[in-house]
N, C-alpha and C positions, 0 to 999 in steps of 0.2 A: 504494500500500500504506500508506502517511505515513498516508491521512486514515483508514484503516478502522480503525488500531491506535492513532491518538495521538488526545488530546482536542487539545493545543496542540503546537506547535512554532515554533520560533524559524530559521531561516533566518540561515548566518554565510558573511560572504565574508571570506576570509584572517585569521579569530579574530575577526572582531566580529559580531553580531548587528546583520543589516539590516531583519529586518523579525520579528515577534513577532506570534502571534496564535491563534483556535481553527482547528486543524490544515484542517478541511473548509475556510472561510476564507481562509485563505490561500494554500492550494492552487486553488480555483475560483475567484479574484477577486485574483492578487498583486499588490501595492503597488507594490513596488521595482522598479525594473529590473535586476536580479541575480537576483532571484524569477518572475519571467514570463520569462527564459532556461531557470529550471531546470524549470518546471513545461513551458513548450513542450515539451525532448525527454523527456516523460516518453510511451514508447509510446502509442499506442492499439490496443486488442484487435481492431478493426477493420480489416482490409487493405485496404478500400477509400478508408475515413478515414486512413488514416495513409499510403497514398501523394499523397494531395492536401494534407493537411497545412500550412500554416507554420511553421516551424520558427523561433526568433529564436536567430542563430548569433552571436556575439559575435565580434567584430575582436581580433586580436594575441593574445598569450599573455596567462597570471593572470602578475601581478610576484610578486619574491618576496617571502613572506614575513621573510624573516630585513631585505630593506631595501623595507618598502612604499613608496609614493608617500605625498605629503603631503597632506593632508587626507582626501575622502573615497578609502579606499584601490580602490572600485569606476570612478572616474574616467574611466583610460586607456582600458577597455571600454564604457565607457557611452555608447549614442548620443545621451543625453541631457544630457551633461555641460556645464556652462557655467563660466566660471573659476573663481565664486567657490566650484564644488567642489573647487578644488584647495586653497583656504583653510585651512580646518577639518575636522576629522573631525564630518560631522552626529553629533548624537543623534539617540534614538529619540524621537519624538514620535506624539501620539496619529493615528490612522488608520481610525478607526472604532470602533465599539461592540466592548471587547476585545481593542484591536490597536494595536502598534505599527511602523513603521519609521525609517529613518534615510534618509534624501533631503533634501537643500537643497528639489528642485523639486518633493516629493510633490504640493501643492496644486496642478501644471500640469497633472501626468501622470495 
């Protein structure tokens, strides 16, 4: 529903914006790995498509907000986490033509 009513949309995990961009965009092609979780369970109108599906289900609980984890707050869930995201909170850097996210390892993924 995201891409048929928004031009952009911004994508936040625990209050920060991970990834930023034109809604169609971001939704058909996500950056982050926080953004291709949420888009995977997004239904398909298809019952044939959506019981063969992959789903990307994410490990442990979301932390909390009131005390995140230190650096990139997406980390503990990420299967693509490597230390130095525990570092820093990434910024958003460019990610295409009108797009932003926040990933250490955007340029692997």
């Amino acid at each position: 529903m995201v891409k048929h009513i928004s031009d952009r949309v911004a994508v936040m995990y625990l209050g920060r914006i991970v990834e930023l961009g034109v809604a169609v965009d971001v939704i058909e092609h996500p950056q982050h790995p926080y953004t291709k979780a949420l888009v995977s369970a997004i239904p398909v109108p298809d019952p044939d498509v959506e019981r063969t599906r992959q789903r990307l289900v994410l490990p442990g609980d979301p932390p909390s907000p009131i005390n995140p984890p230190a650096g990139c707050a997406f980390h503990p869930r990420c299967a693509h986490a490597v230390p130095r995201c525990r570092d820093a909170v990434p910024p958003l850097v460019p990610a295409g033509p009108a797009r932003e996210a926040a990933c250490v390892r955007l340029a692997e993924l």
